[in-house]
C-alpha positions in Angstrom: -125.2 124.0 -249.0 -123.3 126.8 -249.8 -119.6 128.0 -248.2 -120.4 131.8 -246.4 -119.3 134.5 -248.2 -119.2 136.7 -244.9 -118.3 134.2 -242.0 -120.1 136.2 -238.9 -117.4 133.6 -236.5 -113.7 133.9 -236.4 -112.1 130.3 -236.5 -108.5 129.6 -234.7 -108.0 125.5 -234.3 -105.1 123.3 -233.9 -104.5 120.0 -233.4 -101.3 117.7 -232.3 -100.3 113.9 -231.6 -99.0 115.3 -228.5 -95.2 113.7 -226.9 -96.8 110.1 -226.7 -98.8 109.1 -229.4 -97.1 108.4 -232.4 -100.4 109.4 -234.6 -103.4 111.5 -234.2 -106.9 109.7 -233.4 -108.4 113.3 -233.2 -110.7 114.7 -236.2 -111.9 117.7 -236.2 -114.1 120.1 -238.9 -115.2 123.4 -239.1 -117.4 125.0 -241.9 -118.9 128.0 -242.6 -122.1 128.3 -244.7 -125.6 129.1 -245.7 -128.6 127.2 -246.7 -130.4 128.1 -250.2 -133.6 130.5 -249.4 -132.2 131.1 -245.8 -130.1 134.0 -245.9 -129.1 133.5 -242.2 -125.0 132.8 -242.1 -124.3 129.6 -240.3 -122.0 127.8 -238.7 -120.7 124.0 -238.2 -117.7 122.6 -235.5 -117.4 119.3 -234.9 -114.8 117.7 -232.5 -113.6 113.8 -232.3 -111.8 111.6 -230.1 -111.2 108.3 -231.7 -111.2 105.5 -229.5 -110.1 101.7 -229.8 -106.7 101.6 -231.1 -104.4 101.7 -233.9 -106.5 102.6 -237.2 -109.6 101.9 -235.6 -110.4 105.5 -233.6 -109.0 107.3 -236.1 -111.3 105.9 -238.4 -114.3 106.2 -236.1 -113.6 109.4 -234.9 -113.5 110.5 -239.5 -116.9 108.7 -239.8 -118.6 110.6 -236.9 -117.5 113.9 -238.2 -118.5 113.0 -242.1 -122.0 111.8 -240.8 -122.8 114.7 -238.4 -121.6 117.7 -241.5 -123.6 115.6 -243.9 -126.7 115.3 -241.8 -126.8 118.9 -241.1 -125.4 121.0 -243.9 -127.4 119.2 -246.9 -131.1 119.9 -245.5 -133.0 122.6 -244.6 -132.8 124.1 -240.9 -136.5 123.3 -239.5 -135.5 122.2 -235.6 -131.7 122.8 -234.7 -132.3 120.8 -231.3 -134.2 117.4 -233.1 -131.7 117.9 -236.4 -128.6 117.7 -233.6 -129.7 114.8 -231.9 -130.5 112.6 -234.8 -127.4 113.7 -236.5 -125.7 112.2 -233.7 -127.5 109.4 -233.2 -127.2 108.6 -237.3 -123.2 108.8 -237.0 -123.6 105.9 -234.0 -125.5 103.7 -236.1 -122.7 103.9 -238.7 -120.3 103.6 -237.0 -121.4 100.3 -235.2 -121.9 99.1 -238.5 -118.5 99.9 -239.6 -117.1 98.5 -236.9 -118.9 94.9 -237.5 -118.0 94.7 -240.8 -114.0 94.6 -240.4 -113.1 92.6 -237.3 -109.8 94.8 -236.7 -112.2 97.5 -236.0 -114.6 95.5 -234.0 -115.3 97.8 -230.5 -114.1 100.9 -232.2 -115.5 104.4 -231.3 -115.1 108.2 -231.2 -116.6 110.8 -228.4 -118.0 114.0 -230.3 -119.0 117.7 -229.1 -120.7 119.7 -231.7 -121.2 123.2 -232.0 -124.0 124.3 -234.6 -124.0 128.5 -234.6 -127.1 129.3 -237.1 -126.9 133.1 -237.5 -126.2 134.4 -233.7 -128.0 131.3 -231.9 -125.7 128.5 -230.2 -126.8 124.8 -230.3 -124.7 121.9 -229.1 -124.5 118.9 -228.1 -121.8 115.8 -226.9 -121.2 112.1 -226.3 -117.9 111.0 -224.3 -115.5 113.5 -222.7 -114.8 116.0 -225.4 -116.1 119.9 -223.9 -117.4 123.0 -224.8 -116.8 125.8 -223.2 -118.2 129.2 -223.7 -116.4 132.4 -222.2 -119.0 135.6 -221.4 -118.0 138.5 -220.0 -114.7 137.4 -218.2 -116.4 134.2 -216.9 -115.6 130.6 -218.6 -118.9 128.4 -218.4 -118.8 124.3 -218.6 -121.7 124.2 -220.6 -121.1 120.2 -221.7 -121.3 117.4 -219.0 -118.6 114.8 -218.9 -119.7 110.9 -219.7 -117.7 109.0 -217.7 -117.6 106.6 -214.6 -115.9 109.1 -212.5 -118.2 112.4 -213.4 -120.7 110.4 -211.9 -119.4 109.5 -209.0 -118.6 113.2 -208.5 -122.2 114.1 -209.2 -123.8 111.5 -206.8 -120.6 112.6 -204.4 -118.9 109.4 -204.2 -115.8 111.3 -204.8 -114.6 114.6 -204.6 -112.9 116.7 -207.7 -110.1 116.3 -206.6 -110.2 112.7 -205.4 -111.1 112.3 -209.4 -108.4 113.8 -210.1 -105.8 111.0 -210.7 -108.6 108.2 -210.4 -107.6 104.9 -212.2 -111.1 105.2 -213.7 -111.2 108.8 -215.1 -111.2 107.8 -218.8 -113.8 105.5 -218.2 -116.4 106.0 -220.8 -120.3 106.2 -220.1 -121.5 107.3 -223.0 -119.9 106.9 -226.8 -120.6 107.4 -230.5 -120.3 103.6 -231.7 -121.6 101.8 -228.9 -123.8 98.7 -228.6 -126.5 100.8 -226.8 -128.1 104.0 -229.5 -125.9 106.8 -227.8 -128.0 109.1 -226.2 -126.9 112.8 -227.5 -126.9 115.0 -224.3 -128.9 118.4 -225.7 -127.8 120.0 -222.2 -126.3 123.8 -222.6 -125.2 124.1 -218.9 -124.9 128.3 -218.0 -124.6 127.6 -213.6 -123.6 124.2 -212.3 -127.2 124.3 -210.3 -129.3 124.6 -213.5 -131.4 121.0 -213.7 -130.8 119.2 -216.3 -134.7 120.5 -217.9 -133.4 124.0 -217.6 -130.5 123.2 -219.1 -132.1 122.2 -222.4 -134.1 125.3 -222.4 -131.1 127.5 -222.8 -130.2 125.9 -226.5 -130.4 128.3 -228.7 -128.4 131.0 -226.7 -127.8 134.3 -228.8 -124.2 135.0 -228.7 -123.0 138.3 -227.9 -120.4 139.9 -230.2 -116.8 138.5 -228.0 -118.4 135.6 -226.8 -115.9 132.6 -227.5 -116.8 129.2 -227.9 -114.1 127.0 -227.5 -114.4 122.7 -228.4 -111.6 120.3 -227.4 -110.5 116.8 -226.8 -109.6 115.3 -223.0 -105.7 115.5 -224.6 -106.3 119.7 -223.2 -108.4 119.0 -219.9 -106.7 116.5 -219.1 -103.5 118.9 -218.2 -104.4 122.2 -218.5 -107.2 123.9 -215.9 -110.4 125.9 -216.3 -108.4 128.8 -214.8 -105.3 128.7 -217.2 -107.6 128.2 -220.0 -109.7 131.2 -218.8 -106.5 133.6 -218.7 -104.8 132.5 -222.1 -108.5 133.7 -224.0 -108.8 136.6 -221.6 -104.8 137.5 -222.2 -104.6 136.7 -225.6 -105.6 136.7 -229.4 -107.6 133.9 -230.6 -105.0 132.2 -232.5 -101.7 132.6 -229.9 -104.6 131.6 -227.3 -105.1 128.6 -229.5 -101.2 127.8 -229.8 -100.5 128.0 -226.3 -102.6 126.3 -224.8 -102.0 123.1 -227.3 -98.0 124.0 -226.1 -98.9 124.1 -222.4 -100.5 120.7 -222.7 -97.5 119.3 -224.7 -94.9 121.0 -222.0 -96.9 119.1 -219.2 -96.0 115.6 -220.4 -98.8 115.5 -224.0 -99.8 112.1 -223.0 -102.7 112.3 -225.5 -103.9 113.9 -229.2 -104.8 117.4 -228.6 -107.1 119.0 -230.2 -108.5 122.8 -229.5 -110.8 124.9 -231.9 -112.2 128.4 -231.0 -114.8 130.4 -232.1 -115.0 133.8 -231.4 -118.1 135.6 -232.2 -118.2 138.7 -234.4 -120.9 141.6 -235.5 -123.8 140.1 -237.8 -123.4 142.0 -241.1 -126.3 144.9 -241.0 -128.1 143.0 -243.7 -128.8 139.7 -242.0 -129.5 141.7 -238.8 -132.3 143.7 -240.5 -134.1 140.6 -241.4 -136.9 140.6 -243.6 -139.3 142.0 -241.3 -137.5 144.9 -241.4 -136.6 145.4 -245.0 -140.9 145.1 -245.1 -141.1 148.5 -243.0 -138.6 150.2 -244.9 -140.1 149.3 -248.1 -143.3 150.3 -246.9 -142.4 153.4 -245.4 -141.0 154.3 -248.7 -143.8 153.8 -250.9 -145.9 155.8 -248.8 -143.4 159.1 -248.9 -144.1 158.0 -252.8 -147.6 158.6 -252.9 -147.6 161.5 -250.9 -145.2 163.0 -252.9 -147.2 161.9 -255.5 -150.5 163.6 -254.2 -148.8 166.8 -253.2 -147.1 167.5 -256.5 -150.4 168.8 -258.4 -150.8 171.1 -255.7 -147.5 172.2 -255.4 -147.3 173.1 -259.3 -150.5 175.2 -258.8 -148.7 177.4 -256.1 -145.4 178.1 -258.2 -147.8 178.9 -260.8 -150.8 180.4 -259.8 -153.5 178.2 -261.1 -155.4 177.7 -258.3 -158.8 176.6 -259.7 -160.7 179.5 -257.2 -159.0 182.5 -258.3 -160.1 185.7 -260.0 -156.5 187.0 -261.6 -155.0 185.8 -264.0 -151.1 186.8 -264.3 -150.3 189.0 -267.6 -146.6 189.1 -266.8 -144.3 186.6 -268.0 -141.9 186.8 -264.2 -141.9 184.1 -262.1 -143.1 186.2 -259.4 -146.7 186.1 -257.9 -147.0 189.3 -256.6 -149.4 191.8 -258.6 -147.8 194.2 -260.5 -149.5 197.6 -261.2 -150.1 198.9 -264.8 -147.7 201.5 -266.1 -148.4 205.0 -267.1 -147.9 206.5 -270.4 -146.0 209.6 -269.6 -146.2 210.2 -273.6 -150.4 210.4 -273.4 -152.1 214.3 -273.1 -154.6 214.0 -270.5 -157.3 216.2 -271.1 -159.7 217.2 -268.3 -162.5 215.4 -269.5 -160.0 212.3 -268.7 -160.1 213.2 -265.4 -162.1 212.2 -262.5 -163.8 214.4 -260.5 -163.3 213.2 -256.7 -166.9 212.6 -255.0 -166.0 214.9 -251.3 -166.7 212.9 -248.8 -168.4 215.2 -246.5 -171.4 217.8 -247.6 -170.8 220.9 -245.6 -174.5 223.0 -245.5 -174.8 225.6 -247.2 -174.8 229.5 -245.8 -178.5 231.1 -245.2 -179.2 233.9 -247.9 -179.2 237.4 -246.4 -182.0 240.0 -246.8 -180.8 243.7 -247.5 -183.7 246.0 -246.8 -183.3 249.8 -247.6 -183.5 252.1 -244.6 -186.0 254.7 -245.0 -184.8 257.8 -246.9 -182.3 256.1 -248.5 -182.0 256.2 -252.5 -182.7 253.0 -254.5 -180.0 253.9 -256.6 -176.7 252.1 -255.9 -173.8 253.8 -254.7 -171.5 254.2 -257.4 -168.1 252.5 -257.2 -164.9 254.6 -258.3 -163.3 253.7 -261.1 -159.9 252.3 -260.4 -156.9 252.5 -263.8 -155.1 249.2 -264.2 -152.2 248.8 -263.2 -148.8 247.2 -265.7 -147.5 243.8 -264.6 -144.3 244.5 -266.7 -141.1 244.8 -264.5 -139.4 248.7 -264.9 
């Protein structure tokens, strides 16, 4: 296990005695890190109510914590859901030893709700009456189920909410990390209050959404502060003043209990981890293929730029870069003589005239008529 070197969750916790208590039976632990050959960025939050008195809860509330970060951040992820319950089920075996081994801490015991972010997907789980909630697009979800006597009369409708609501049995636990009986880690991730319970378990593994906000805390907050309040201090607020004053609220409204609240507030997955392999595969292998055919076109791209295609006829005699044909010069300086020239073959053969006949007209002399002699004429100017 190795600490994250870019945490994809922003972390804002606090935790108080509250104005009763004169010590804190709350633990609490939040780590961010990455398993060796999985580059995926993870997340761990554990939350713990110690129960059974003076140095007995707070002690069982530490060994829950330490056994559930061991478990899950010194092996390799293979099943989230299996890896959560055992984890859970390993820190109740401990502590029940624990607890039999010193009498003071005989009946000692700690509620728990985990939150397990590996990469973007949510997995939880709980024991007791500590809650996770998760806040979605304005709405804040329940999405852990309450353990105790009085959530089960609600649910079989032996009581109404708000019947429950000052019940002498409220903190009744069902359900407990340290208990006689193996606890039975509820794997539920409740999104509507009508899922069934299978459906419910179906939904682990939820991909958060960049701004979804996970928030884990003891019965010390929900105890005294609403679903609505809680709702309007993370909708109204930064992570961290949501964090203080809600823990304040609680306090101002009589802090009968420890108090602890941590939030998680989900940020963009670095582009890297988004890619994933599968997609670092394409780009490699679209790159090597632009490589070949760069590769296969080059050849032919040097015999264009320099004219050595293998079919033709001319071969360049001038030194220019250019691949036009460039006529011969004339030597102005040469005599041409007419034997150097070229007689032009005509193109058309005109026939030639018929020969005409003179025949002498009877009487006439055979003698030609003589032609008068005619003196040159000078072709110098006067």
């Amino acid at each position: 296990m190795m600490s994250g070197k870019t945490p994809h969750i922003m972390v804002a916790e606090l935790s108080h005695p509250g104005e009763v208590r004169t010590h804190n039976e709350d633990r609490y632990l939040v780590r961010s890190y990455h398993v060796k050959d999985d580059d995926r960025p993870m997340l761990l939050a554990v939350v713990a109510d110690g129960i059974g008195g003076h140095k007995a809860g707070e002690v069982a509330a530490q060994i829950t914590v330490d056994t559930i970060v061991n478990n899950l951040t010194t092996s390799t992820v293979s099943d989230p859901v299996s890896q959560l319950r055992d984890a859970v089920m390993d820190a109740g075996h401990v502590v029940l030893q624990a607890s039999q081994e010193i009498p003071e801490r005989e009946g000692m015991g700690s509620t728990v709700a985990v939150a397990w972010i590996i990469g973007p997907r949510l997995y939880t789980t709980s024991a007791g009456d500590s809650r996770i909630y998760l806040l979605r697009e304005g709405r804040l979800h329940q999405i852990t189920i309450d353990h105790t006597w009085i959530q089960e009369a609600i649910d079989y409708n032996i009581i109404t909410p708000d019947e429950a609501r000052d019940h002498p049995q409220a903190h009744v636990l069902r359900r407990y990390i340290g208990s006689r009986d193996p606890p039975k880690p509820d794997m539920r991730l409740r999104l509507k209050a009508d899922e069934s319970d299978a459906h419910s378990e179906t939904n682990q593994g939820l991909r958060l959404r960049p701004g979804d906000q996970v928030l884990l805390c003891t019965d010390g907050l929900t105890d005294l502060v609403e679903k609505d309040e809680i709702l309007k201090a993370l909708h109204e607020q930064s992570p961290r003043d949501a964090v203080i004053s809600l823990v304040d609220l609680a306090r101002a409204r009589g802090g009968h209990d420890n108090i602890t609240v941590v939030l998680l507030t989900a940020l963009k997955l670095p582009r890297r981890t988004t890619l994933s392999r599968r997609a670092a595969w394409i780009l490699i292998t679209f790159a090597g293929s632009v490589g070949l055919i760069c590769l296969t076109m080059l050849p032919l791209a040097s015999g264009w730029w320099f004219d050595l295609w293998p079919w033709s006829s001319v071969t360049p005699t001038s030194s220019s870069t250019h691949t036009a044909a460039v006529a011969p010069a004339i030597d102005l300086t040469s005599t041409i003589t007419p034997s150097s020239l070229t007689t032009p073959t005509p193109t058309k053969t005109y026939p030639q005239p018929p020969t005409l006949t003179v025949t002498p007209m009877p009487g006439a002399s055979s003698t030609p008529f003589p032609l008068p002699t005619v003196a040159p004429t000078s072709t110098s100017s006067p």
